[in-house]
N, CA, C and O of each residue as an XYZ file, in Angstrom:
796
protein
N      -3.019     -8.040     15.791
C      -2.936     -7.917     14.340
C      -2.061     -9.031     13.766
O      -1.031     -8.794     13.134
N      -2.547    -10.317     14.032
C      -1.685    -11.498     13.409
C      -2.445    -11.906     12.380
O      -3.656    -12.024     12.566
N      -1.920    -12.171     11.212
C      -2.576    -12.563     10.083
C      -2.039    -14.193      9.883
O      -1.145    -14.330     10.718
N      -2.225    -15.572      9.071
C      -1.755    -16.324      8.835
C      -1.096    -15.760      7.979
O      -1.197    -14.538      7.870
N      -0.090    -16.623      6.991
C       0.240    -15.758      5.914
C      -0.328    -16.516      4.507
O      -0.463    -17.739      4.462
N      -0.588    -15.780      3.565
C      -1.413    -16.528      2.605
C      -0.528    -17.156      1.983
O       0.666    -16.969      1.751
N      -1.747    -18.428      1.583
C      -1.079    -19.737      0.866
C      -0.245    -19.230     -0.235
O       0.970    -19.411     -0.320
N      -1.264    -18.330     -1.401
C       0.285    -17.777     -2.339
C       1.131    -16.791     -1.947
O       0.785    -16.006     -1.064
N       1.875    -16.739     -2.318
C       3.290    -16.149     -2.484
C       3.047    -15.251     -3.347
O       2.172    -15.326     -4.210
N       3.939    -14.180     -3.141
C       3.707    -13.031     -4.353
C       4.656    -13.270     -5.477
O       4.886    -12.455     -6.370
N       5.137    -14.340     -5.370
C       5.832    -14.762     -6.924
C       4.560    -15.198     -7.965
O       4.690    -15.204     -9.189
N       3.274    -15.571     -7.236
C       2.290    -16.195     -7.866
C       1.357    -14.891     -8.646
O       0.350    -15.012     -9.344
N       2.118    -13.587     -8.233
C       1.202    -12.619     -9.014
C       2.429    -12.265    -10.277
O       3.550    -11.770    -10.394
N       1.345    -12.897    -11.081
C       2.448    -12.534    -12.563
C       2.485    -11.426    -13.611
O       1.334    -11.039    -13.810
N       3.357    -10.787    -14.340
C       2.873     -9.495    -14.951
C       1.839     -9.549    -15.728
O       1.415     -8.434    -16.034
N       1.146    -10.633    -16.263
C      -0.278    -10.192    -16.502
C      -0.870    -10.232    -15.875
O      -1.417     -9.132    -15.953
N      -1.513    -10.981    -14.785
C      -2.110    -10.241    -13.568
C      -1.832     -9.283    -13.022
O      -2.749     -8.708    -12.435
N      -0.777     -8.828    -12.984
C      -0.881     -6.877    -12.776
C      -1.268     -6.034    -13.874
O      -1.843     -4.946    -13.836
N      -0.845     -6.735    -14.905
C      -1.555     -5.724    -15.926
C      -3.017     -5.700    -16.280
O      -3.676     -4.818    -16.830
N      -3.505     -7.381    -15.640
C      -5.185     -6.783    -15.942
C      -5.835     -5.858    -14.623
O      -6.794     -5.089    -14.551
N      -4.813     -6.338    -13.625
C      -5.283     -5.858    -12.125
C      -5.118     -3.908    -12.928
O      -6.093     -3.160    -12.995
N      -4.066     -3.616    -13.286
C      -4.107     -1.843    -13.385
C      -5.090     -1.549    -14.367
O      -5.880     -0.645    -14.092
N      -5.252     -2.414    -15.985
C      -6.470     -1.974    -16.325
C      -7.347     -1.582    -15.753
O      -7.708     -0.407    -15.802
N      -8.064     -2.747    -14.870
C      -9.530     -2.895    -14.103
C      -9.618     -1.935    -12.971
O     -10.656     -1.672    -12.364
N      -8.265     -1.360    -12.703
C      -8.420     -0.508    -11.369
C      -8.859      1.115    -12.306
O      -9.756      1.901    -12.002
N      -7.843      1.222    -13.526
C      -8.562      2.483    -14.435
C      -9.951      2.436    -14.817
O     -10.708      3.402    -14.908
N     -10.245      1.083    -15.056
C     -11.931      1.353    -15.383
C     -12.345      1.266    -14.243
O     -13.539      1.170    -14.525
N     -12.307      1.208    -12.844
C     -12.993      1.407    -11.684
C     -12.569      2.965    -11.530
O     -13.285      3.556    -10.722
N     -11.750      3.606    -12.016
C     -11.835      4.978    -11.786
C     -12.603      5.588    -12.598
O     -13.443      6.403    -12.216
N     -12.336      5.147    -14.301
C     -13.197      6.219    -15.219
C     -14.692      5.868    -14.537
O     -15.433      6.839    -14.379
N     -15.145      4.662    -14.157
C     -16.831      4.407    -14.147
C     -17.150      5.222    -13.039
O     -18.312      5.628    -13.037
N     -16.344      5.615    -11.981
C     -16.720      6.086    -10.681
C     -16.654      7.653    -10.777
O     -17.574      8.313    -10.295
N     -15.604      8.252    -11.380
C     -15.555      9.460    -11.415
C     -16.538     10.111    -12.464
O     -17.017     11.228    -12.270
N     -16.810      9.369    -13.569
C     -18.061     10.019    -14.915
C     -19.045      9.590    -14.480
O     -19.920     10.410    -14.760
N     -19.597      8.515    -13.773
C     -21.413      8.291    -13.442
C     -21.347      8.082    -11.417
O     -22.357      8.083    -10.713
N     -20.408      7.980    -11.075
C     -20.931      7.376     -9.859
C     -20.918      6.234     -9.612
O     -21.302      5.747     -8.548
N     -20.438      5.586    -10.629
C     -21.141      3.778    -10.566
C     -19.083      3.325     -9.882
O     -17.954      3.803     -9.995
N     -19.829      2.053     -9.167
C     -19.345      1.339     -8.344
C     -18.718     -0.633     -9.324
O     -19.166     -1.779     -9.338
N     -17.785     -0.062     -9.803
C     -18.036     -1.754    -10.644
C     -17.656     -3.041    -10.035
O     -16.802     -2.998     -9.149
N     -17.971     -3.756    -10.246
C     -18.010     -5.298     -9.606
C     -16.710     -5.708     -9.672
O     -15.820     -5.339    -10.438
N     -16.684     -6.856     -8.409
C     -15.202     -6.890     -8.318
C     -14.459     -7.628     -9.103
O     -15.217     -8.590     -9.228
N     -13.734     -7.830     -9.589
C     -12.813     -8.759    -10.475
C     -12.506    -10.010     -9.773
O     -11.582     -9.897     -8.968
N     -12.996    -11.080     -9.859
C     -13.125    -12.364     -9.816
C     -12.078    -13.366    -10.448
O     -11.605    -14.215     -9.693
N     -11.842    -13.351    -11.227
C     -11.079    -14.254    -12.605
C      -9.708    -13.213    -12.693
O      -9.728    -11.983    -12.667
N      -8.415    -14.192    -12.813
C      -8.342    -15.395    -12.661
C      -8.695    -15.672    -10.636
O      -8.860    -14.833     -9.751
N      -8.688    -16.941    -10.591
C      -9.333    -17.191     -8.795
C      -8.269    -16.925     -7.522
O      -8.539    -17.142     -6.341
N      -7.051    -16.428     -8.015
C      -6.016    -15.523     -7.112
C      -6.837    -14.732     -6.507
O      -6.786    -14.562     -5.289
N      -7.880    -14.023     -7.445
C      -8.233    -12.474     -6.977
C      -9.336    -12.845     -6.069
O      -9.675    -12.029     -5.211
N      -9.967    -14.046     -6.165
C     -11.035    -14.271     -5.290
C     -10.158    -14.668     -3.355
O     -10.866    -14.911     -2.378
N      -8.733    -14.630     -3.295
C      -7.979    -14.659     -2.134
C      -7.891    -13.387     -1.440
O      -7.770    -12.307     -2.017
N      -7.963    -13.565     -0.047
C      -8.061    -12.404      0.594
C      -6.280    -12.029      0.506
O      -5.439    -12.928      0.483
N      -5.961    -10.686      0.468
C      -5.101     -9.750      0.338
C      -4.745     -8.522      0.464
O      -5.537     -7.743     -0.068
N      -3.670     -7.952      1.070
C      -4.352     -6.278      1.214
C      -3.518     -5.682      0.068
O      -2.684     -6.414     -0.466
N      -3.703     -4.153     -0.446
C      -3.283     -3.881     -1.643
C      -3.213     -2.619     -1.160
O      -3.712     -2.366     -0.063
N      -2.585     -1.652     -1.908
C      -2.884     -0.277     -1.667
C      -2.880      0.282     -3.464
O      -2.397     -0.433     -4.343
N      -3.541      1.736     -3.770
C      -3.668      2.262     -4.790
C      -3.149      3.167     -5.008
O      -3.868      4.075     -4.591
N      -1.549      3.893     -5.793
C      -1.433      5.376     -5.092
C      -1.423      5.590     -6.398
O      -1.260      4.641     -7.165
N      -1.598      6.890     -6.865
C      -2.074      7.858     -8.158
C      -0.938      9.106     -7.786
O      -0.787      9.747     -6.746
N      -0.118      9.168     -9.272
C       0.868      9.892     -9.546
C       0.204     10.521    -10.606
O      -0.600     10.064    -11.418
N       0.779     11.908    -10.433
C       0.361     12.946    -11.726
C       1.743     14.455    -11.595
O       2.006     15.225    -10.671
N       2.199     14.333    -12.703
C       3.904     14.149    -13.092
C       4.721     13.861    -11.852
O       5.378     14.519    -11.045
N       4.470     12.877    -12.004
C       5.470     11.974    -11.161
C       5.238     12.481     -9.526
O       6.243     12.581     -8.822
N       4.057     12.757     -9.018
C       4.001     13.547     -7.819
C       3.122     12.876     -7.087
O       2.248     12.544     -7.887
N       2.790     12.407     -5.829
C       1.856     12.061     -5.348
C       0.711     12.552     -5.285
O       0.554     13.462     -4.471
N      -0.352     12.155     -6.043
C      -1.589     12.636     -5.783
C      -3.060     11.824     -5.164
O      -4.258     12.091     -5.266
N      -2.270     10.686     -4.470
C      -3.576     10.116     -4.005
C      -3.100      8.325     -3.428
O      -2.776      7.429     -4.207
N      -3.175      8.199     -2.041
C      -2.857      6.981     -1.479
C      -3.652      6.277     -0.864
O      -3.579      6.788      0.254
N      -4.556      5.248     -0.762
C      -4.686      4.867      0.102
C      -4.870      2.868     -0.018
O      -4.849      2.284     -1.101
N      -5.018      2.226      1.201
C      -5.409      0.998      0.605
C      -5.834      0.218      1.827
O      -6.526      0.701      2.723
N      -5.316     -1.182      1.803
C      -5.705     -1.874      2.780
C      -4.608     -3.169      3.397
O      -4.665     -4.285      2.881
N      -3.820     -2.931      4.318
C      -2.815     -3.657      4.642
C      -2.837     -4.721      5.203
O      -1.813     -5.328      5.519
N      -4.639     -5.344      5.537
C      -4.349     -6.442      6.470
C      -5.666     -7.138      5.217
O      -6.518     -6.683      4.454
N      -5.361     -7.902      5.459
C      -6.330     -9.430      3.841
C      -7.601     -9.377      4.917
O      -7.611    -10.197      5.834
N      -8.474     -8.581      4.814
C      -9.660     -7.814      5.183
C     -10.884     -9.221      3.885
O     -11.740    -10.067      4.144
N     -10.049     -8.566      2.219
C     -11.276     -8.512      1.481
C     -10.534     -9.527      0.600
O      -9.591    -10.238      0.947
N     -11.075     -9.472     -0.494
C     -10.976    -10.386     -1.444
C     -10.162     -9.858     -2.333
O     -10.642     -8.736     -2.492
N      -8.831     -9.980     -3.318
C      -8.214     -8.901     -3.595
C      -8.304     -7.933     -4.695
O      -7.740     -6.842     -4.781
N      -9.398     -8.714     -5.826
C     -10.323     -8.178     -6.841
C     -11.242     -7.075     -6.386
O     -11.302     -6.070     -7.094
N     -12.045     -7.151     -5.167
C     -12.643     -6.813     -4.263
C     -12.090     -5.303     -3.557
O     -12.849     -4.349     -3.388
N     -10.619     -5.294     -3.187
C      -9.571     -4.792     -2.696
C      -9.457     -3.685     -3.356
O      -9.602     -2.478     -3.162
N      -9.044     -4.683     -4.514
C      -8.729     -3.405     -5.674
C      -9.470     -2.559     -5.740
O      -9.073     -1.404     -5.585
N     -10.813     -2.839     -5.994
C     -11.911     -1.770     -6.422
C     -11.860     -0.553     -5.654
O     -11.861      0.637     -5.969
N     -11.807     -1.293     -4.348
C     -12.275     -0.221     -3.312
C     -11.245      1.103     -2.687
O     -11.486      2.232     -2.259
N      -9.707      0.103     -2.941
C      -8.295      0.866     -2.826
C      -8.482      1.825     -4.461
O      -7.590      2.667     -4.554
N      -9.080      1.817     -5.209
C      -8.326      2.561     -6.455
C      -9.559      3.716     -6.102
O      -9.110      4.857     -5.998
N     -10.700      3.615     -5.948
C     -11.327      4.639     -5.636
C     -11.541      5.194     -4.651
O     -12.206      6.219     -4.795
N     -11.087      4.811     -3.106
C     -10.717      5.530     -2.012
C      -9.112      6.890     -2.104
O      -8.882      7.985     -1.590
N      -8.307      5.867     -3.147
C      -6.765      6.619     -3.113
C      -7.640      7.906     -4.188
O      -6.679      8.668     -4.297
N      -8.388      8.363     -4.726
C      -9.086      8.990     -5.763
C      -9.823     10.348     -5.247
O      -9.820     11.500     -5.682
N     -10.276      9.901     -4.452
C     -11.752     10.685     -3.671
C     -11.221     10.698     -2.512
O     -11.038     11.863     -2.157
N     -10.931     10.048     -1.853
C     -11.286      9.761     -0.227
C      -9.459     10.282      0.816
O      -9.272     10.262      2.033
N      -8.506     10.662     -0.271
C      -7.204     10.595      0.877
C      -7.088     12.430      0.934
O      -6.807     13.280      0.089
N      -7.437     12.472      2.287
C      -7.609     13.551      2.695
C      -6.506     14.425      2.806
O      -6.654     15.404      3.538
N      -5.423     14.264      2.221
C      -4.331     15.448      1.835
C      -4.546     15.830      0.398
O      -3.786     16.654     -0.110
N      -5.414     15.354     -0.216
C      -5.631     15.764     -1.843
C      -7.205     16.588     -2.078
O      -8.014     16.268     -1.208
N      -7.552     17.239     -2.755
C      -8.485     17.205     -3.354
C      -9.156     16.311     -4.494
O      -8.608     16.387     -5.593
N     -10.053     15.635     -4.404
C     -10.631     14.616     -5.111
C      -9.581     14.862     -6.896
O      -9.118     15.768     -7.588
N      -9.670     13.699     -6.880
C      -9.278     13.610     -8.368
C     -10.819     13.580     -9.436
O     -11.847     12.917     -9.298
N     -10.405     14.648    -10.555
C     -11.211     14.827    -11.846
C     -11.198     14.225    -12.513
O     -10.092     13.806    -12.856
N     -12.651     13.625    -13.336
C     -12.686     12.507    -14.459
C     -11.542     13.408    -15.552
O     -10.535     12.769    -15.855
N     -11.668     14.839    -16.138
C     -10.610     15.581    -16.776
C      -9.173     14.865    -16.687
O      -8.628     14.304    -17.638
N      -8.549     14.999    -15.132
C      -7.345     14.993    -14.564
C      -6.902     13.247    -15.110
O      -5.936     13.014    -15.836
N      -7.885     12.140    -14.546
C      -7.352     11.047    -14.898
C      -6.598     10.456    -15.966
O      -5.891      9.448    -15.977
N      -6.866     11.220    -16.793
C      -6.035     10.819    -18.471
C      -4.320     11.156    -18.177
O      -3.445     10.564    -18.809
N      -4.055     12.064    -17.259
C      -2.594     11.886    -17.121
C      -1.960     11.295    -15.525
O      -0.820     11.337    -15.062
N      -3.315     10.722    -14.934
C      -2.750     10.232    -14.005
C      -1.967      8.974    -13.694
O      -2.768      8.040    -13.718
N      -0.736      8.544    -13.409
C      -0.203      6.701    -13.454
C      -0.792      6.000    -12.257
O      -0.732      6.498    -11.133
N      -1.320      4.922    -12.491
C      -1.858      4.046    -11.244
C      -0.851      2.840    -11.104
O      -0.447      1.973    -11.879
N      -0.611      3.167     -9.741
C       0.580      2.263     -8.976
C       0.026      1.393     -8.068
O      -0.458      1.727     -6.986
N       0.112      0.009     -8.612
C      -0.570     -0.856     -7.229
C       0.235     -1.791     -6.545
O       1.111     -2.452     -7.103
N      -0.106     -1.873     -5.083
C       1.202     -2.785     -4.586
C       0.135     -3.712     -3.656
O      -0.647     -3.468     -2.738
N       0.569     -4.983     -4.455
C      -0.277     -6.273     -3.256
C       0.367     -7.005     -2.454
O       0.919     -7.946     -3.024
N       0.576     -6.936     -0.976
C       0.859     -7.025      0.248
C       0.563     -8.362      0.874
O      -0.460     -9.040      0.971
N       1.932     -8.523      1.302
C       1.871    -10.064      2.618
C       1.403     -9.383      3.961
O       1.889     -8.337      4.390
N       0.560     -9.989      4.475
C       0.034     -9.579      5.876
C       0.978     -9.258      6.806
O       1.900     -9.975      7.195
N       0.647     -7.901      7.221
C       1.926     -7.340      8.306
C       2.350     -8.713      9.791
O       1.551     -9.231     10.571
N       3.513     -8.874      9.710
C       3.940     -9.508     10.717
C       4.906     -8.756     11.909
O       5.902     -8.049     11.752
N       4.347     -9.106     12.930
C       5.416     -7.899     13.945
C       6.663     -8.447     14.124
O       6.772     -9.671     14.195
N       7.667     -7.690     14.212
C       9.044     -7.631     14.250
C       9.654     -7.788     15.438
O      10.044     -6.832     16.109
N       9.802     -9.235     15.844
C       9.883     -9.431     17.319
C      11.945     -8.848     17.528
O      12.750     -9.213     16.672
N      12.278     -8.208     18.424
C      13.656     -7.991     19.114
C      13.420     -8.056     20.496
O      12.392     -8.401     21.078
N      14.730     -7.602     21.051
C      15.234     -7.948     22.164
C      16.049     -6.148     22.900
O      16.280     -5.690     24.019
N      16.222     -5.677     21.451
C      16.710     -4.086     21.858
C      16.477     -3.563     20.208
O      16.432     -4.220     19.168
N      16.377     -2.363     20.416
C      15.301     -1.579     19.548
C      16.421     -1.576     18.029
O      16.244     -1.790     16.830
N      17.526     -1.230     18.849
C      18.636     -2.015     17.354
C      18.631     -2.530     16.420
O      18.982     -2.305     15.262
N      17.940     -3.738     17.278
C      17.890     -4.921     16.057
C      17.163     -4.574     14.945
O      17.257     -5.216     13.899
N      16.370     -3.519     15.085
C      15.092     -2.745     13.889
C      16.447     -3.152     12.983
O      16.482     -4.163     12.282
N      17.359     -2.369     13.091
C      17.955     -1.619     11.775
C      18.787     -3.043     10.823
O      19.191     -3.170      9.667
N      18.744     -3.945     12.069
C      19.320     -5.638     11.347
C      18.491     -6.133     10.514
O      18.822     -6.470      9.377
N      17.254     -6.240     11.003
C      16.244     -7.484     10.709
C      15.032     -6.498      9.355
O      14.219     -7.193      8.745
N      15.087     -4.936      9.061
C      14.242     -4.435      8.026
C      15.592     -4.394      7.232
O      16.719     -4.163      7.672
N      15.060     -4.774      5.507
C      15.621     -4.439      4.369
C      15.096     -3.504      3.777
O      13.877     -3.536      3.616
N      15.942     -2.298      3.236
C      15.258     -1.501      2.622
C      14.492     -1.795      1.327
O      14.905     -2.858      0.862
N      13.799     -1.402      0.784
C      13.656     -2.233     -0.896
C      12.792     -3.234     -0.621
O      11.888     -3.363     -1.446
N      12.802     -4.071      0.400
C      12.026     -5.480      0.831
C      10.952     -5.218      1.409
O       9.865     -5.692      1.078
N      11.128     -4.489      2.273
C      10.163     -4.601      3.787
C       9.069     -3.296      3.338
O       9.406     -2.668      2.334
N       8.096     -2.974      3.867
C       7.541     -1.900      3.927
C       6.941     -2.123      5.523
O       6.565     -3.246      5.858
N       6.881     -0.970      6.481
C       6.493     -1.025      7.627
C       5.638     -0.175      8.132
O       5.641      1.001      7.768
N       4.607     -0.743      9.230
C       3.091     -0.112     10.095
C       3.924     -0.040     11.642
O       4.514     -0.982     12.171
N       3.798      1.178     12.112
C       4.111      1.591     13.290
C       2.993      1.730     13.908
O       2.364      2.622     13.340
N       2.208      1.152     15.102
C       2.008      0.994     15.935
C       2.140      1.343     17.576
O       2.579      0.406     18.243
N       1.750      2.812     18.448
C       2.069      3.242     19.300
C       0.546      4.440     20.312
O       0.151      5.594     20.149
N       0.226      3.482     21.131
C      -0.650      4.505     21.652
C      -1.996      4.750     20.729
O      -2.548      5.850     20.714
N      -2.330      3.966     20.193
C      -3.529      3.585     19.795
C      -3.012      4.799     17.802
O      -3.817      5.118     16.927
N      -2.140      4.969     17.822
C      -1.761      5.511     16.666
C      -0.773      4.733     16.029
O       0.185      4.209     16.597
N      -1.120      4.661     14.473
C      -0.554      4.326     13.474
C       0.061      4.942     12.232
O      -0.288      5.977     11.664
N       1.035      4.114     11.922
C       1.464      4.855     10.427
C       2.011      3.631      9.667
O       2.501      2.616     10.164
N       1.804      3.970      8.172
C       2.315      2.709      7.423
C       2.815      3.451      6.101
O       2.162      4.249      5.429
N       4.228      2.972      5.860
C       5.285      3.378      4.714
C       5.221      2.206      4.106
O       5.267      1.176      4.779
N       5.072      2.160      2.344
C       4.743      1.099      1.406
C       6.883      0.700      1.634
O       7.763      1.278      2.273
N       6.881     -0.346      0.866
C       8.465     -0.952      0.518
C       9.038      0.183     -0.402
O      10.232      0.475     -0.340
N       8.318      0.714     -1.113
C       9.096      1.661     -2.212
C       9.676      3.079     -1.546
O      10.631      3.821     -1.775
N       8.905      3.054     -0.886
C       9.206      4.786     -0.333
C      10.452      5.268      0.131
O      10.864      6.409     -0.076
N      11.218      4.134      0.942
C      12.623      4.933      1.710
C      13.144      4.891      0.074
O      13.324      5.967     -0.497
N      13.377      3.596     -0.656
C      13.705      3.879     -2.076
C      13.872      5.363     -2.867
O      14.785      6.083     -3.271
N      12.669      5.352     -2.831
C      11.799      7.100     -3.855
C      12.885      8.147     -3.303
O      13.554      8.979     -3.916
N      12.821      7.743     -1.600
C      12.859      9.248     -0.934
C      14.767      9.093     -0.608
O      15.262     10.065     -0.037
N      15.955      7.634     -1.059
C      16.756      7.403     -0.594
C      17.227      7.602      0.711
O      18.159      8.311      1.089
N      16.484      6.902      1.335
C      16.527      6.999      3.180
C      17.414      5.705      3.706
O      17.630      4.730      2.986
N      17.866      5.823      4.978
C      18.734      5.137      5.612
C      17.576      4.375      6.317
O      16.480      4.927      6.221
N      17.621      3.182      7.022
C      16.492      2.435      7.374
C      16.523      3.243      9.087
O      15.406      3.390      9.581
N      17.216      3.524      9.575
C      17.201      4.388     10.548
C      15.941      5.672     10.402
O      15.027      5.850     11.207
N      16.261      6.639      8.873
C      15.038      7.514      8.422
C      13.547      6.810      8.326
O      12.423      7.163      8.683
N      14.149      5.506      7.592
C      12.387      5.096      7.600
C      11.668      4.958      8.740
O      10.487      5.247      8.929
N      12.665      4.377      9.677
C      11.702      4.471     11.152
C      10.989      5.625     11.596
O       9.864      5.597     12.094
N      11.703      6.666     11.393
C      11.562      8.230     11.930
C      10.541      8.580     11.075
O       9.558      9.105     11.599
N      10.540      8.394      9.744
C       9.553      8.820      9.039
C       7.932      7.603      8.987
O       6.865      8.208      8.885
N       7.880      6.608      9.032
C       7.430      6.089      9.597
C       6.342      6.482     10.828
O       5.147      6.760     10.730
N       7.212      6.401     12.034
C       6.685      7.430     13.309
C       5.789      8.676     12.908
O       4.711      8.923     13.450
N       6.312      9.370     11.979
C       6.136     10.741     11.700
C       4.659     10.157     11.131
O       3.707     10.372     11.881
N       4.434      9.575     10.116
C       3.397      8.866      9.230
C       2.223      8.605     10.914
O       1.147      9.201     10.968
N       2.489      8.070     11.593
C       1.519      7.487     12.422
C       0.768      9.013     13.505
O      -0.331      8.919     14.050
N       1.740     10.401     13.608
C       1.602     11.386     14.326
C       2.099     11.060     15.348
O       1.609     11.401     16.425
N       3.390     10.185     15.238
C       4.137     10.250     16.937
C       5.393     10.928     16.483
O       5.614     11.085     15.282
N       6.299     11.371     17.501
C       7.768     11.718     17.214
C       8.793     10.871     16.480
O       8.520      9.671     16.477
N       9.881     11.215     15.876
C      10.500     10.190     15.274
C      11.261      9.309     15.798
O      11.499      8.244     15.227
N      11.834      9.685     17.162
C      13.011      8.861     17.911
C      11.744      7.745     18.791
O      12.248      7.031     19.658
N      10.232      7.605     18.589
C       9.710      6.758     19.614
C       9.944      5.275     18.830
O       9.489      4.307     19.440
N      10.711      4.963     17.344
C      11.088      3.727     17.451
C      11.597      2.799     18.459
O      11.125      1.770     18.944
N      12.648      3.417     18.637
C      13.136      2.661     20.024
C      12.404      3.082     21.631
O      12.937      3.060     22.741
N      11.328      3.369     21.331
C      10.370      3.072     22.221
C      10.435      1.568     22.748
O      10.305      0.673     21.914
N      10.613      1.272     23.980
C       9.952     -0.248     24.246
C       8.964     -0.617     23.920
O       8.884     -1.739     23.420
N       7.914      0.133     24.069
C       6.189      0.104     24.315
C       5.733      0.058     22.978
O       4.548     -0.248     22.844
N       6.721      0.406     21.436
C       6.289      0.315     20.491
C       6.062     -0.755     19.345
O       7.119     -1.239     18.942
N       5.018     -1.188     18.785
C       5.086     -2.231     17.760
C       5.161     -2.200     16.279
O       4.284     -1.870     15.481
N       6.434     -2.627     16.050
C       6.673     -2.336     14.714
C       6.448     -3.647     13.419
O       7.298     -4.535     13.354
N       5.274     -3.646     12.466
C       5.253     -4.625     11.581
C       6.007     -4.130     10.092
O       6.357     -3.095      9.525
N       6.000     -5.482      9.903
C       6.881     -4.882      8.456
C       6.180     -6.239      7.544
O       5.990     -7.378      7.969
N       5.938     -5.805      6.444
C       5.553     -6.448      5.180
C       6.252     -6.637      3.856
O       7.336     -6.058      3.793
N       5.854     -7.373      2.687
C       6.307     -7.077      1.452
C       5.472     -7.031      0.448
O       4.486     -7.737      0.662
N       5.455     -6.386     -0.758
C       4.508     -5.958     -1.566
C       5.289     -6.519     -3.074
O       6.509     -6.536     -3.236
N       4.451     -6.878     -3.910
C       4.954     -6.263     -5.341
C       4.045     -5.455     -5.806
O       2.839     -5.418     -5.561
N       4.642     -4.856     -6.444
C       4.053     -3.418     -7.977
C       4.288     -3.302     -9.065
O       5.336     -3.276     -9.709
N       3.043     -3.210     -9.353
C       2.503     -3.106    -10.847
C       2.199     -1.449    -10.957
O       1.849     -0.661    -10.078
N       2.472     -1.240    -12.382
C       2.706     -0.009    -12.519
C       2.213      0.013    -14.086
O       2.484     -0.858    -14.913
N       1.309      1.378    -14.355
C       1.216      1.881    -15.861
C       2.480      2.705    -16.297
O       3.468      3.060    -15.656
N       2.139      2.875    -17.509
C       3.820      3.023    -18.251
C       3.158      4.756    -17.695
O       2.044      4.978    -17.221
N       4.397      5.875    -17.988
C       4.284      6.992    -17.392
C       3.177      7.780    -18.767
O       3.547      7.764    -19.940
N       1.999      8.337    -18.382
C       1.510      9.450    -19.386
C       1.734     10.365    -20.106
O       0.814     10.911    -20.714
């Protein structure tokens, strides 16, 4: 799972490109949830035509109601979007589908992602040196199982980077102390987010 890392930088996504990116991800929800229809990917400006991974998560009062996305630059990130805002909608199997009704108070949170890079050490320690909380967001890797915590979350949840590992683990369905597993591979990424104002 080595990615190059892309030519832009996420300083190059600017708040109006997140703000047309969250529009276009609401009208990929209203069109999908009232007809079925699937809308085309957002192209313009030609950032979005760069591969990127993104994730989509949907809050409704302030609660999680819907995550999912894509962490490795798979697609195109216009492309990305589409498919992350209506998978986190329908498709994340701790929710029941979200209602065209429900969407009017739902907030759409999007976070676009540097390709996970693994976290090379020497003793399992060094985890707690080399991740920043706030910075990093991390994919655990163990036994053909995974788990992946966005950068915001130890934030949300005020965790010690020690917890994020554990919770982390927990995210993938392994135990929490198998960080310091030898055998385990831990990547860590960074995201920015764009966010609608609260409903």
């Amino acid at each position: 799972m080595n990615y190059i890392l892309m030519p832009i930088q996420l300083n190059d996504y600017t708040a109006e490109l997140g703000n047309l990116m969250v529009i276009y991800a609401r009208k990929a929800l209203e069109e999908y949830l009232l007809e079925r229809k699937v809308v085309t990917a957002l192209t313009k400006p030609p950032i979005l035509k760069e591969n990127a991974g993104i994730f989509c998560t949907l809050k409704l009062n302030q609660q999680l109601r819907g995550c999912i996305g894509y962490p490795n630059p798979h697609f195109p990130l216009g492309e990305a979007l589409v498919k992350a805002s209506i998978q986190s909608a329908v498709h994340d199997h701790r929710f029941e589908p979200i209602t065209y009704k429900e969407l009017e108070k739902i907030v759409i949170e999007l976070t676009v992602l540097t390709p996970p890079q693994l976290i090379e050490i020497s003793d399992p320690m060094d985890y707690l040196e080399k991740i920043i909380l706030g910075r990093d967001g991390l994919i655990v890797e163990f036994n053909h199982k995974r788990g992946l915590l966005l950068p915001q979350v130890p934030i949300e949840q005020n965790w010690t980077i020690e917890q994020f590992l554990e919770y982390t683990c927990m995210k993938a369905g392994i135990l929490p102390h198998l960080w310091k597993d030898p055998e385990i591979k831990i990547y860590s990424f960074k995201g920015i987010i764009f966010k609608e104002n609260q409903r």
